[in-house]
PQR file of N, CA, C, O and H, with PARSE charges and radii, in Angstrom:
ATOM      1  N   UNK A   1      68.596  74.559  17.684 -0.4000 1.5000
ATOM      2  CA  UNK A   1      67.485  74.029  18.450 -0.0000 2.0000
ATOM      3  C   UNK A   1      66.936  75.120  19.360  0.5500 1.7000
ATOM      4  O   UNK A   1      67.509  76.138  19.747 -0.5500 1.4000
ATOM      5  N   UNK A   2      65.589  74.651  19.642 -0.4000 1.5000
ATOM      6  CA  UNK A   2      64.759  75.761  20.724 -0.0000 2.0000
ATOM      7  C   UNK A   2      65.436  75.835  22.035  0.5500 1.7000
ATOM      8  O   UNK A   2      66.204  74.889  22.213 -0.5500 1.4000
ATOM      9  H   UNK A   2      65.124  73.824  19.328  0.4000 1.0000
ATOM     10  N   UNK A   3      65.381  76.586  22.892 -0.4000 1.5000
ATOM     11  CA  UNK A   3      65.253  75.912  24.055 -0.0000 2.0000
ATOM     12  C   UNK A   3      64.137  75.190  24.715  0.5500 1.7000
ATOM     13  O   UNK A   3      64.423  74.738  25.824 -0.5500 1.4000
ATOM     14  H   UNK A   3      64.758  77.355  22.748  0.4000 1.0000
ATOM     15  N   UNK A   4      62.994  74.992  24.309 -0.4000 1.5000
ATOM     16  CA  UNK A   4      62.434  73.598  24.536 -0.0000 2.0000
ATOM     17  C   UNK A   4      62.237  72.501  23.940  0.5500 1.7000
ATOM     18  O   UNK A   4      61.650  71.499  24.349 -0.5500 1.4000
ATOM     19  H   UNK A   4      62.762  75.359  23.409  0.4000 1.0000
ATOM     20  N   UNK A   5      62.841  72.736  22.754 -0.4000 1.5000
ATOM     21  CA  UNK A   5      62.975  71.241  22.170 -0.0000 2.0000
ATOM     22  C   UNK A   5      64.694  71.101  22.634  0.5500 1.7000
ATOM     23  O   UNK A   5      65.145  69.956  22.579 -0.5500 1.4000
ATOM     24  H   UNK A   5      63.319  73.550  22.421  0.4000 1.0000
ATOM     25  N   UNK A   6      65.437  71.966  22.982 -0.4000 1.5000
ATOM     26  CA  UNK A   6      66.940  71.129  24.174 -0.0000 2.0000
ATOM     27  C   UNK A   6      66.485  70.695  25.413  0.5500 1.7000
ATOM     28  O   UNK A   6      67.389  70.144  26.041 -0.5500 1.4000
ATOM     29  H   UNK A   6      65.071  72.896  23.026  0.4000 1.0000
ATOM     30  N   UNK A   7      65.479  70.732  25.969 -0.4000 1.5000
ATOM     31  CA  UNK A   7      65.042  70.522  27.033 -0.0000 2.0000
ATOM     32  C   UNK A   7      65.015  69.089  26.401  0.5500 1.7000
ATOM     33  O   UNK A   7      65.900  68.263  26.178 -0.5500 1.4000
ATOM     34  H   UNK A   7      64.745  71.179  25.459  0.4000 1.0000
ATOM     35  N   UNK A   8      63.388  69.112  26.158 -0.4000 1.5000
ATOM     36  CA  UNK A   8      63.061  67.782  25.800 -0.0000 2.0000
ATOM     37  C   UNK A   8      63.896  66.607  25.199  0.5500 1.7000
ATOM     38  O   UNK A   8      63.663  65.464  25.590 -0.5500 1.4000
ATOM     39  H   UNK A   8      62.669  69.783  26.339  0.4000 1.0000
ATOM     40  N   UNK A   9      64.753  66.819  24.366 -0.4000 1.5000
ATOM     41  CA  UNK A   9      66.207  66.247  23.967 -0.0000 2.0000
ATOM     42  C   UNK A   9      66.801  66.160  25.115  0.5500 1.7000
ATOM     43  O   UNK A   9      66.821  64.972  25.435 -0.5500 1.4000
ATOM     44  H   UNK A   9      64.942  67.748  24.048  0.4000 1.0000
ATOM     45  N   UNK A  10      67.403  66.955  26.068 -0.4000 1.5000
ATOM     46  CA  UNK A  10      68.027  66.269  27.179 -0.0000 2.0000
ATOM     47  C   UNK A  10      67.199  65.549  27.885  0.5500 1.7000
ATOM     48  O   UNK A  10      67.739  64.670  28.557 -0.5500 1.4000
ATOM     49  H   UNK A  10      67.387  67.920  25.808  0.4000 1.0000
ATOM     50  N   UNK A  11      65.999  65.639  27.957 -0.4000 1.5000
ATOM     51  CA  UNK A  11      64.859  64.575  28.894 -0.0000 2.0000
ATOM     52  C   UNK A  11      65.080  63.534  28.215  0.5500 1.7000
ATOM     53  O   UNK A  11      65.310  62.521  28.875 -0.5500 1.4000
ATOM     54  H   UNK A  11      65.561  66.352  27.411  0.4000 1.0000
ATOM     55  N   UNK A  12      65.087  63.424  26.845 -0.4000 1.5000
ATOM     56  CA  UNK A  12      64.737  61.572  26.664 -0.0000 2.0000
ATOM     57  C   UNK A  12      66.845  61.035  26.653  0.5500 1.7000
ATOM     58  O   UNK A  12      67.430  60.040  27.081 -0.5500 1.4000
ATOM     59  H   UNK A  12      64.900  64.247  26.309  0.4000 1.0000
ATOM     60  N   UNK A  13      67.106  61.715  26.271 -0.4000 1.5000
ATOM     61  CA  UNK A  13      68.487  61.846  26.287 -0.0000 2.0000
ATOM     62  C   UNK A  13      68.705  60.801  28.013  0.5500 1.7000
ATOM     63  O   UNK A  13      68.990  59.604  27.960 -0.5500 1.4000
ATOM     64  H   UNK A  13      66.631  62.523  25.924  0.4000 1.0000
ATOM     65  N   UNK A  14      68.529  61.454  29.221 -0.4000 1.5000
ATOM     66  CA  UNK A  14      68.578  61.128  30.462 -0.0000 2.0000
ATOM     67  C   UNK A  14      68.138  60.110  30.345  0.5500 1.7000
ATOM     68  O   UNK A  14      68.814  59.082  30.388 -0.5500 1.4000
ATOM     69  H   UNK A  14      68.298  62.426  29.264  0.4000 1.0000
ATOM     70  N   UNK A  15      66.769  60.151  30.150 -0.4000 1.5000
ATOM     71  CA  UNK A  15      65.726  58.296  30.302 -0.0000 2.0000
ATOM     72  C   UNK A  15      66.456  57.599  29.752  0.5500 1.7000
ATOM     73  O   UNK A  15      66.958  56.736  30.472 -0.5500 1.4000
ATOM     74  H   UNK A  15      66.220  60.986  30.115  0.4000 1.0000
ATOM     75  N   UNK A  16      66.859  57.603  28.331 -0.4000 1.5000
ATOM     76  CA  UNK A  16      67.513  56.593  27.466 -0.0000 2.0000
ATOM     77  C   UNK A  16      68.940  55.889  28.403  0.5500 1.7000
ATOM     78  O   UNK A  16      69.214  54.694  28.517 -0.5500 1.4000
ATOM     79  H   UNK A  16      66.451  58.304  27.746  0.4000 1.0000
ATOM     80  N   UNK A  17      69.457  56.719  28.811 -0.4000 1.5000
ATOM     81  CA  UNK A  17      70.865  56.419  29.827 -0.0000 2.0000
ATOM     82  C   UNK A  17      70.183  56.308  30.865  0.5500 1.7000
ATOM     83  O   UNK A  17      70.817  56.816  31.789 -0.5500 1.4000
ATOM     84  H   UNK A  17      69.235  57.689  28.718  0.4000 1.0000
ATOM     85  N   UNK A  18      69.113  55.865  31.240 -0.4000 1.5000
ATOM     86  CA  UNK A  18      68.658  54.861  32.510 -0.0000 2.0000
ATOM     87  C   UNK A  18      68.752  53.723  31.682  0.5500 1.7000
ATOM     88  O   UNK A  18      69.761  53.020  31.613 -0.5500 1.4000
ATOM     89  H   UNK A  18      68.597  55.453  30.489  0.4000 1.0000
ATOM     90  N   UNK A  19      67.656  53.528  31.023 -0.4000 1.5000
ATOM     91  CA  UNK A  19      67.273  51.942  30.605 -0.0000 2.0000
ATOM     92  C   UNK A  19      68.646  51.511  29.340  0.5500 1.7000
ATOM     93  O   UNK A  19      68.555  50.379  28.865 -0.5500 1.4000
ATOM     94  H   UNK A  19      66.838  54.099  31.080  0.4000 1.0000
ATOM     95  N   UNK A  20      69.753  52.336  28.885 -0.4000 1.5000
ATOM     96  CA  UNK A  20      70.702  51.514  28.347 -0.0000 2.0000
ATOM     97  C   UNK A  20      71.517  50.789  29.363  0.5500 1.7000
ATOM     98  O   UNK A  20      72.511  50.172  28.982 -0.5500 1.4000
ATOM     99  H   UNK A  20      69.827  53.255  29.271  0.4000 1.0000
ATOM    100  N   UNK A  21      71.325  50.800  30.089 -0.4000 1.5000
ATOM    101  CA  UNK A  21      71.778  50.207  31.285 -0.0000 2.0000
ATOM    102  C   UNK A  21      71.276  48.428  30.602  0.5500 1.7000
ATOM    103  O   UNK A  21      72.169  47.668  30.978 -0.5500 1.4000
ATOM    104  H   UNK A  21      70.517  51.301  30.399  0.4000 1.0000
ATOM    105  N   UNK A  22      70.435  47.803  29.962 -0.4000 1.5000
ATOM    106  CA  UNK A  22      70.112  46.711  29.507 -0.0000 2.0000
ATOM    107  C   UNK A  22      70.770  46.238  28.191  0.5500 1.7000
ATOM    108  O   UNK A  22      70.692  46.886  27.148 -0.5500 1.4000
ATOM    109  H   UNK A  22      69.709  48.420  29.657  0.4000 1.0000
ATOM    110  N   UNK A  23      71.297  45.292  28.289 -0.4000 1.5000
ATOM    111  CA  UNK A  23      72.388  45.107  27.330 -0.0000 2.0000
ATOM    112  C   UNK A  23      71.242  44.766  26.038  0.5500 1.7000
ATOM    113  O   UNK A  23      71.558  44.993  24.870 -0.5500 1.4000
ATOM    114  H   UNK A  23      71.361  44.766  29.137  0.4000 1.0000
ATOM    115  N   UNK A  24      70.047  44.265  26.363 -0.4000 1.5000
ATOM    116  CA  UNK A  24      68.579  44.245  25.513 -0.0000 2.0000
ATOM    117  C   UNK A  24      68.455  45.588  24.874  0.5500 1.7000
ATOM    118  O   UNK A  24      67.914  46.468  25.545 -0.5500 1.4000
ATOM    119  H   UNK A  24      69.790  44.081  27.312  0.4000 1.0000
ATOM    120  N   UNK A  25      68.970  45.933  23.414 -0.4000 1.5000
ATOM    121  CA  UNK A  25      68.449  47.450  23.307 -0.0000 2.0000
ATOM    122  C   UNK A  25      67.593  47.296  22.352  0.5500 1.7000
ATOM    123  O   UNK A  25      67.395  48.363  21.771 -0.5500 1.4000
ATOM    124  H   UNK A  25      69.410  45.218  22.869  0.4000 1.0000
ATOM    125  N   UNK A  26      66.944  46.346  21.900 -0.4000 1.5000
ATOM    126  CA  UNK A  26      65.491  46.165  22.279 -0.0000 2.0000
ATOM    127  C   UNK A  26      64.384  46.861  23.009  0.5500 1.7000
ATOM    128  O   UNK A  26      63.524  47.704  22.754 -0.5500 1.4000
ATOM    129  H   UNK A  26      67.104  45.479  22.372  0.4000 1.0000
ATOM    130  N   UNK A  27      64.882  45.955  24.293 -0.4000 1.5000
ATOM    131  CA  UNK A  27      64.167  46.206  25.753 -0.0000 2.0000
ATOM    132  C   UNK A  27      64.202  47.776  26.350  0.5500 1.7000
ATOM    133  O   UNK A  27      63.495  48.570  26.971 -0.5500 1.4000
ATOM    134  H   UNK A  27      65.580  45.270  24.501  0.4000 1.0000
ATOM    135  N   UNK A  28      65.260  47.682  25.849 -0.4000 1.5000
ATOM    136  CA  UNK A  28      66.184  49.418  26.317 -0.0000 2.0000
ATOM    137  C   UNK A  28      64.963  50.337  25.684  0.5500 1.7000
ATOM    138  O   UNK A  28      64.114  50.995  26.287 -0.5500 1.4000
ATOM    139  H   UNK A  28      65.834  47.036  25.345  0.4000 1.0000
ATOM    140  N   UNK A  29      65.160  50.162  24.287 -0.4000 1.5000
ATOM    141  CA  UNK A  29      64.009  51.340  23.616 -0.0000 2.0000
ATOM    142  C   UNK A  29      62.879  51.230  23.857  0.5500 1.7000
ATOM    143  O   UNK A  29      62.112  52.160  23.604 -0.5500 1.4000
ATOM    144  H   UNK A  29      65.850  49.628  23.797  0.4000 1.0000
ATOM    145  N   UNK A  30      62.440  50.063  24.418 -0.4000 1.5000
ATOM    146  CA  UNK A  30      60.891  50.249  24.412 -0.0000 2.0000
ATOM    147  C   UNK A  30      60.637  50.237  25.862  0.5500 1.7000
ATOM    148  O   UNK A  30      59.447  50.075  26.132 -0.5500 1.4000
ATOM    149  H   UNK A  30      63.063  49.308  24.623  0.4000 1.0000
ATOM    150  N   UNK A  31      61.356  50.352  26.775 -0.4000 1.5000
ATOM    151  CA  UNK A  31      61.301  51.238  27.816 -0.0000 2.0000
ATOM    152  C   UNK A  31      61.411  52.919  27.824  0.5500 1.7000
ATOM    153  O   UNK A  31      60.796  53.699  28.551 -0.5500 1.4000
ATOM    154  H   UNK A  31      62.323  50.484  26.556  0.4000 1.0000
ATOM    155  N   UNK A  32      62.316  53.196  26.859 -0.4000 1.5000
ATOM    156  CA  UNK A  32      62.364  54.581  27.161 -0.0000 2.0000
ATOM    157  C   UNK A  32      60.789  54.862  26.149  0.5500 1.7000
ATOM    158  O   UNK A  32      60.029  55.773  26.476 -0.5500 1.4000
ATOM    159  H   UNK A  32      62.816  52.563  26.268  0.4000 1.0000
ATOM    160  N   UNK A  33      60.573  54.232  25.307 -0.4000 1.5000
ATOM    161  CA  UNK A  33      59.527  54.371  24.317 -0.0000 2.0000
ATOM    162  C   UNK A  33      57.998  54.925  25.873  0.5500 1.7000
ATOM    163  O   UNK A  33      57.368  55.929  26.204 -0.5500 1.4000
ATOM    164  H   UNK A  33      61.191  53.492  25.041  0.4000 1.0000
ATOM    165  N   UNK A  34      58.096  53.866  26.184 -0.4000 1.5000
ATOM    166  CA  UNK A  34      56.730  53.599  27.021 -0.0000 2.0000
ATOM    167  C   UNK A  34      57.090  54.745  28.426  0.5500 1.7000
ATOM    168  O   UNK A  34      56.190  55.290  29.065 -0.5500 1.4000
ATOM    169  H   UNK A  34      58.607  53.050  25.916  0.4000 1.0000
ATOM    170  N   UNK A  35      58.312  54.907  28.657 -0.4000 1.5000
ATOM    171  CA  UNK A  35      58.499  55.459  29.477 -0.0000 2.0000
ATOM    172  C   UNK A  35      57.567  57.248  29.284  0.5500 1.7000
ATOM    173  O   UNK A  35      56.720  57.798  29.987 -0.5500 1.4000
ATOM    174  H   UNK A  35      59.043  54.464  28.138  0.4000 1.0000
ATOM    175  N   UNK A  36      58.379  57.726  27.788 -0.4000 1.5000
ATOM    176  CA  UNK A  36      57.896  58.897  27.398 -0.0000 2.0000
ATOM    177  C   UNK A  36      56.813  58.766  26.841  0.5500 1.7000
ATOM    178  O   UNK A  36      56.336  59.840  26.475 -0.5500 1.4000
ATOM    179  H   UNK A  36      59.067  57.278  27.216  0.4000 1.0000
ATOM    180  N   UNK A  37      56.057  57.647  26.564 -0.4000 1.5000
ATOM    181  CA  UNK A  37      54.542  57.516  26.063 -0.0000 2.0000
ATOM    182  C   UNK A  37      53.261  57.931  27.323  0.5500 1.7000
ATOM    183  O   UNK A  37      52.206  58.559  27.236 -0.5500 1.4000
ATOM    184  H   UNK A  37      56.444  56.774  26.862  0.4000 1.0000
ATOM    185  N   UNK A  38      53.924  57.270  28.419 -0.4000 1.5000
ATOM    186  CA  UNK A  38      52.710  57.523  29.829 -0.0000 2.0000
ATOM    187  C   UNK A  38      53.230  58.264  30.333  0.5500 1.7000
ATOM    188  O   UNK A  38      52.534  58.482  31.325 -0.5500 1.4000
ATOM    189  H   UNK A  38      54.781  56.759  28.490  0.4000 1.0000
ATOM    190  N   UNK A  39      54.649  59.330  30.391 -0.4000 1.5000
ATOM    191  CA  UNK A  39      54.905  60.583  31.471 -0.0000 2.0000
ATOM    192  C   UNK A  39      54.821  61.926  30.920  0.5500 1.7000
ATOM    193  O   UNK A  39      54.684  63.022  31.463 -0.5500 1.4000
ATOM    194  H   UNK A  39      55.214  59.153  29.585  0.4000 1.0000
ATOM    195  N   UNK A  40      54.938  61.558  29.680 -0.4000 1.5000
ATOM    196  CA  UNK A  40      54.944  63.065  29.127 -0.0000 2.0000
ATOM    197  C   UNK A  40      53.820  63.356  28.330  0.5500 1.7000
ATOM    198  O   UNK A  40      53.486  62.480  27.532 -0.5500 1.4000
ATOM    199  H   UNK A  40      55.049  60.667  29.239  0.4000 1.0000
ATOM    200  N   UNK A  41      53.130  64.453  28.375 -0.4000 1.5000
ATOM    201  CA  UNK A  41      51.813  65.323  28.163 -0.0000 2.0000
ATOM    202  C   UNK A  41      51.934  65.230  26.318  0.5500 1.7000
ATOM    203  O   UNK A  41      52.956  65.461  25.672 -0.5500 1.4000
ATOM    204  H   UNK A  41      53.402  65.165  29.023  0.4000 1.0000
ATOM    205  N   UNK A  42      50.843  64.906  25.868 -0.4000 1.5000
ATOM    206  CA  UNK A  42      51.337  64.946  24.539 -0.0000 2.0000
ATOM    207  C   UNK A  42      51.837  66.192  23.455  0.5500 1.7000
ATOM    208  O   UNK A  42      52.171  65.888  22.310 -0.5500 1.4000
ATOM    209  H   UNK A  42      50.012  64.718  26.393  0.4000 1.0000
ATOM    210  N   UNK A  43      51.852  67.299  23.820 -0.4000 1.5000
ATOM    211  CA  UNK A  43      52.103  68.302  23.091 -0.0000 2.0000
ATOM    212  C   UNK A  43      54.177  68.205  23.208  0.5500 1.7000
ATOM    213  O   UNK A  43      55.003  68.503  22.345 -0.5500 1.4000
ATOM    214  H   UNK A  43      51.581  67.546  24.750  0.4000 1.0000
ATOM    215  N   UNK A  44      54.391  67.660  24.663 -0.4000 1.5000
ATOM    216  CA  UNK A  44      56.046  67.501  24.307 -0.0000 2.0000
ATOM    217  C   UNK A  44      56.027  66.117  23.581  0.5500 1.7000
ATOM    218  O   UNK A  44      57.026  65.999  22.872 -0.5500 1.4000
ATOM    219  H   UNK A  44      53.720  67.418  25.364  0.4000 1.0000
ATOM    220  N   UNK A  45      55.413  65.317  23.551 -0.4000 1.5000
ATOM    221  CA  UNK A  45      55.688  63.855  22.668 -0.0000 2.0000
ATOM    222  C   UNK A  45      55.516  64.221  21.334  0.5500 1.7000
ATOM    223  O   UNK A  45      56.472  63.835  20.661 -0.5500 1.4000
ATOM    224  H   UNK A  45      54.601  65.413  24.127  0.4000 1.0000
ATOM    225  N   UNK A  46      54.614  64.854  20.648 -0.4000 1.5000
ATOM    226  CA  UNK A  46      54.888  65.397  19.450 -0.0000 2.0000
ATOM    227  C   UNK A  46      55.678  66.307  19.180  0.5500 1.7000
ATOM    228  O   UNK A  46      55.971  66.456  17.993 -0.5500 1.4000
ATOM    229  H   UNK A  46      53.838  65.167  21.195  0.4000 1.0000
ATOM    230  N   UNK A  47      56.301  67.246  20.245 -0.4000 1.5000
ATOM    231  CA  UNK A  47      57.280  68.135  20.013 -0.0000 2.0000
ATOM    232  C   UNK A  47      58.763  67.071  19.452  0.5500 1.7000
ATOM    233  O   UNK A  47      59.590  67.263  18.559 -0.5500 1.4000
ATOM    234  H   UNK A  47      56.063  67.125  21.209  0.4000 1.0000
ATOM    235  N   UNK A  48      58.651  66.352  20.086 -0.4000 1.5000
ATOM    236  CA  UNK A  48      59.999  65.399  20.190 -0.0000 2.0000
ATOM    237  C   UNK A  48      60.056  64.466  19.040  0.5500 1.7000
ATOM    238  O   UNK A  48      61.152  64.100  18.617 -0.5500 1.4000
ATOM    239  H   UNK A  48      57.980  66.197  20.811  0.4000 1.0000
ATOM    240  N   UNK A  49      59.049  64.095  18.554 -0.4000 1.5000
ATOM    241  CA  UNK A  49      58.796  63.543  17.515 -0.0000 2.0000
ATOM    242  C   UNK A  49      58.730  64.311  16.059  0.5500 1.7000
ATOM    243  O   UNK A  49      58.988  63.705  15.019 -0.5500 1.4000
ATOM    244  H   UNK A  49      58.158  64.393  18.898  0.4000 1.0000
ATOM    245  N   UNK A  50      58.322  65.841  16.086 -0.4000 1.5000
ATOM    246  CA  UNK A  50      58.623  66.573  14.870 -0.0000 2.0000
ATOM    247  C   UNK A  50      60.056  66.630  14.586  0.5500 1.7000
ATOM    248  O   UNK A  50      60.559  66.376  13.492 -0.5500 1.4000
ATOM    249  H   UNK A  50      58.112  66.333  16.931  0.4000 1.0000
ATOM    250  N   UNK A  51      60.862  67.083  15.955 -0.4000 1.5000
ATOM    251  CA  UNK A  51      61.972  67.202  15.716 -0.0000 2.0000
ATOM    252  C   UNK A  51      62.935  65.966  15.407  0.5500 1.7000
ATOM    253  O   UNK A  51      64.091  66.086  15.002 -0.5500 1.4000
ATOM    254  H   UNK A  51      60.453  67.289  16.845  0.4000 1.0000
ATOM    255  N   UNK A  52      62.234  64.674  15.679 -0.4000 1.5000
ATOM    256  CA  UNK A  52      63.309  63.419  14.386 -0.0000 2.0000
ATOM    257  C   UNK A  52      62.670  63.737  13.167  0.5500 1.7000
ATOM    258  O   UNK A  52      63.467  64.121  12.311 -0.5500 1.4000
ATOM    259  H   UNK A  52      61.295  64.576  16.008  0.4000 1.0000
ATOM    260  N   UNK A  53      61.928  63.715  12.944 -0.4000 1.5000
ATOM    261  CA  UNK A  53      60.989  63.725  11.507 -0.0000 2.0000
ATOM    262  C   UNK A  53      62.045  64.725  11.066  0.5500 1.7000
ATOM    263  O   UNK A  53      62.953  64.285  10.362 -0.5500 1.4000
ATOM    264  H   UNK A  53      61.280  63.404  13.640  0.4000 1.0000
ATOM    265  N   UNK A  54      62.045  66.364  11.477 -0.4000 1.5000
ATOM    266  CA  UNK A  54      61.970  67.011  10.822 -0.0000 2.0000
ATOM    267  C   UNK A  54      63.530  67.986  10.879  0.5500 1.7000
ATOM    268  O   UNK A  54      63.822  69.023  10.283 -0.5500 1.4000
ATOM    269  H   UNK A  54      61.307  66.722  12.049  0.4000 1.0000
ATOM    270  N   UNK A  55      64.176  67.305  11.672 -0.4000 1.5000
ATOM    271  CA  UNK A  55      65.495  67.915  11.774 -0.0000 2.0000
ATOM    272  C   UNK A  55      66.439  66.522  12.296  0.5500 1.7000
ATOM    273  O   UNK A  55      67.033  66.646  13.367 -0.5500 1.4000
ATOM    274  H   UNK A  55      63.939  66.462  12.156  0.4000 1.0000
ATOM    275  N   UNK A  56      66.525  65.652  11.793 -0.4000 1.5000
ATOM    276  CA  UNK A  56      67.102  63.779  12.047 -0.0000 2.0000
ATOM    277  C   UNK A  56      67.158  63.703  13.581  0.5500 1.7000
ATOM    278  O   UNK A  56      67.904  62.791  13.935 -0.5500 1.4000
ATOM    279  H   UNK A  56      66.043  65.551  10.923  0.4000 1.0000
ATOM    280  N   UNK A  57      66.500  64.499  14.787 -0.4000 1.5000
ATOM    281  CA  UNK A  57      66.696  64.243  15.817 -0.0000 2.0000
ATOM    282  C   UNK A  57      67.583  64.387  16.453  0.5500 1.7000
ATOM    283  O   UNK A  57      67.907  63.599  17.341 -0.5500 1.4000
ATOM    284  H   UNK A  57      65.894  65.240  14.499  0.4000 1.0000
ATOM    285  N   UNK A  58      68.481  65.907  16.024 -0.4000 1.5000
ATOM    286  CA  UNK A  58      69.545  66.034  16.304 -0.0000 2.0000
ATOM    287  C   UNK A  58      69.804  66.422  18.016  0.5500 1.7000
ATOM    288  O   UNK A  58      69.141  67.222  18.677 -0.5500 1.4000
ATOM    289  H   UNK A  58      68.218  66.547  15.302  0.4000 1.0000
ATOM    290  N   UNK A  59      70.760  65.743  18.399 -0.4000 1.5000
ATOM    291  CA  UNK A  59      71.346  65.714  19.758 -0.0000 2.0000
ATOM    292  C   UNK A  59      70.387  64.746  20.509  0.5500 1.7000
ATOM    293  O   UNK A  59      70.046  65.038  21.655 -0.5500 1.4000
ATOM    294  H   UNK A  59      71.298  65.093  17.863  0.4000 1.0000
ATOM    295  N   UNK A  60      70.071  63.946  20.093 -0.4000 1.5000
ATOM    296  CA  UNK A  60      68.924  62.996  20.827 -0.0000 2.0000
ATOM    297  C   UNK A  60      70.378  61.580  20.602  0.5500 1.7000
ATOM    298  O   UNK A  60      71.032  61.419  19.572 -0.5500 1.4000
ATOM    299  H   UNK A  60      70.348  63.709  19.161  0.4000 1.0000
ATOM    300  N   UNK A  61      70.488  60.929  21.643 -0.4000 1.5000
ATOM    301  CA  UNK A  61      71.050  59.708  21.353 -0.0000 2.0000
ATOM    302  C   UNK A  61      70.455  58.740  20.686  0.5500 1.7000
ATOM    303  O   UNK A  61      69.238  58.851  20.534 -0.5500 1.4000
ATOM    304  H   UNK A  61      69.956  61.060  22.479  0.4000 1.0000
ATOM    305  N   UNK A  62      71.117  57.608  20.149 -0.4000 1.5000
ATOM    306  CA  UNK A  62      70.523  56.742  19.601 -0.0000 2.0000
ATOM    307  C   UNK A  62      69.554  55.791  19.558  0.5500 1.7000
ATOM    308  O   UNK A  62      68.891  55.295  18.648 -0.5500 1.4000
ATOM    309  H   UNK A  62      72.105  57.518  20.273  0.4000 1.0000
ATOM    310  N   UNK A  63      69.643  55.564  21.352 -0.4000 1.5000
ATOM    311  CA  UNK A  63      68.770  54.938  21.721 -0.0000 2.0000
ATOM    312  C   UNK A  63      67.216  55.401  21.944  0.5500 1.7000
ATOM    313  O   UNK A  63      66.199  54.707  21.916 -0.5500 1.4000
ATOM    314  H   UNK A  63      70.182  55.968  22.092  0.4000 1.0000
ATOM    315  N   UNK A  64      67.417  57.206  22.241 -0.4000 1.5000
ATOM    316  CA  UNK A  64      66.873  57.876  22.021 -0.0000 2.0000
ATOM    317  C   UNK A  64      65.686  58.058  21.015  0.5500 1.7000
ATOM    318  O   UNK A  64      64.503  58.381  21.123 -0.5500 1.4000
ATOM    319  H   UNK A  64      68.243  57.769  22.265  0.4000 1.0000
ATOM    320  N   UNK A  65      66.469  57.731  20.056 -0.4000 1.5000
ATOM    321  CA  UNK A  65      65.949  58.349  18.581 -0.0000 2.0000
ATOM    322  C   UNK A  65      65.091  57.032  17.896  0.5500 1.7000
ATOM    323  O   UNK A  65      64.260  57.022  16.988 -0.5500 1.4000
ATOM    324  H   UNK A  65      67.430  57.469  19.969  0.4000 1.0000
ATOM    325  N   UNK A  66      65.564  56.111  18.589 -0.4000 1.5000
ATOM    326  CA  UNK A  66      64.745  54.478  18.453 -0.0000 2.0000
ATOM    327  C   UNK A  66      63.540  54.547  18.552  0.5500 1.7000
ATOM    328  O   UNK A  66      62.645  54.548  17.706 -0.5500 1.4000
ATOM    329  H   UNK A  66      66.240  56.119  19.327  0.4000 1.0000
ATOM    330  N   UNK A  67      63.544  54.636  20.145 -0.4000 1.5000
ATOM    331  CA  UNK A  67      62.575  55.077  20.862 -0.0000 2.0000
ATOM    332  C   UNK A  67      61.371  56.067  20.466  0.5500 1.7000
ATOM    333  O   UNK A  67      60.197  55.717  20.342 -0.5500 1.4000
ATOM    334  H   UNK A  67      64.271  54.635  20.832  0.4000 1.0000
ATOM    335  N   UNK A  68      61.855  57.312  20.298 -0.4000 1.5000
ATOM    336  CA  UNK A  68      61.106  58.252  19.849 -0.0000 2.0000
ATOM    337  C   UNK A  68      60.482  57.790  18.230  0.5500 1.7000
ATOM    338  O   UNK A  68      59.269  57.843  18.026 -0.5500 1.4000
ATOM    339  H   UNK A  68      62.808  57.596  20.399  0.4000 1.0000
ATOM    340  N   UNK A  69      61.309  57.406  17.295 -0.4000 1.5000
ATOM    341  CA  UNK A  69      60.524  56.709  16.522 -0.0000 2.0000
ATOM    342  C   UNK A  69      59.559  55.506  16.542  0.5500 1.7000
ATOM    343  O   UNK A  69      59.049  54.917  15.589 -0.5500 1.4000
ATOM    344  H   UNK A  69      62.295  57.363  17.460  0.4000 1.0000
ATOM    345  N   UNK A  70      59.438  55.291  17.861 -0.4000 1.5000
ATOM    346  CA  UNK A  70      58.486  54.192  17.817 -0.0000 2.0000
ATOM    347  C   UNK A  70      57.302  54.494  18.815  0.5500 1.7000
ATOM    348  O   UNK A  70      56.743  53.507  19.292 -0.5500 1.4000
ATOM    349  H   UNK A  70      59.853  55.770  18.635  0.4000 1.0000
ATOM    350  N   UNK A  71      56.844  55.778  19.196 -0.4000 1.5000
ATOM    351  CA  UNK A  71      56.312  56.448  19.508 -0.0000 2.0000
ATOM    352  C   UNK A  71      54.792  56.587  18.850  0.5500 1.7000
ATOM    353  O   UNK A  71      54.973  57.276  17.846 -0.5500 1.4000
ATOM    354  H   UNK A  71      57.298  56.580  18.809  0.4000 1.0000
ATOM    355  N   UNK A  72      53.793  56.354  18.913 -0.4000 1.5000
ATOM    356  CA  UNK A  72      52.839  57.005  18.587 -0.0000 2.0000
ATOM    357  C   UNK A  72      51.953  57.782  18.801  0.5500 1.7000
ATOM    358  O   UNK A  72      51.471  57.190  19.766 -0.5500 1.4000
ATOM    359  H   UNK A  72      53.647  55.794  19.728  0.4000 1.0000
ATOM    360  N   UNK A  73      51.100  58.976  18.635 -0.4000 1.5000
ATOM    361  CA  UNK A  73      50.628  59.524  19.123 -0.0000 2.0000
ATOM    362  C   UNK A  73      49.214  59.936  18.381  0.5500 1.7000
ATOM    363  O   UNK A  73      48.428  60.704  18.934 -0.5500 1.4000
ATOM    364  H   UNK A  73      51.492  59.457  17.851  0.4000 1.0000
TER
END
């Protein structure tokens, strides 16, 4: 990995371990979903999103990787 796509992987990485805090992981992902949809600039939301597409999203947690797949941009 880059070092800015480890960045960005530890960013949603962090968010995701806020909102798993909801036993809803559901709710969970589409918080971190919306979370990284309105805070982050879109050139890292597609950064983060090539890298599930295009390398399974490696080191991104699961809830993570939910999330980021449900992302649009």
């Amino acid at each position: 990995m880059s070092m800015k796509i480890e960045r960005l992987v530890k960013m949603a990485n962090d968010i995701s371990a806020f909102f798993d805090a909801d036993p809803d992981k559901t709710i969970a992902a589409e918080g971190v979903k919306n979370h990284i949809s309105r805070s982050w600039e879109l050139r890292m939301r597609q950064a983060i999103i090539d890298h599930l597409k295009n390398h399974d999203g490696e080191g991104l947690s699961p809830l993570a990787k939910t999330a980021v797949s449900q992302i649009i941009v």
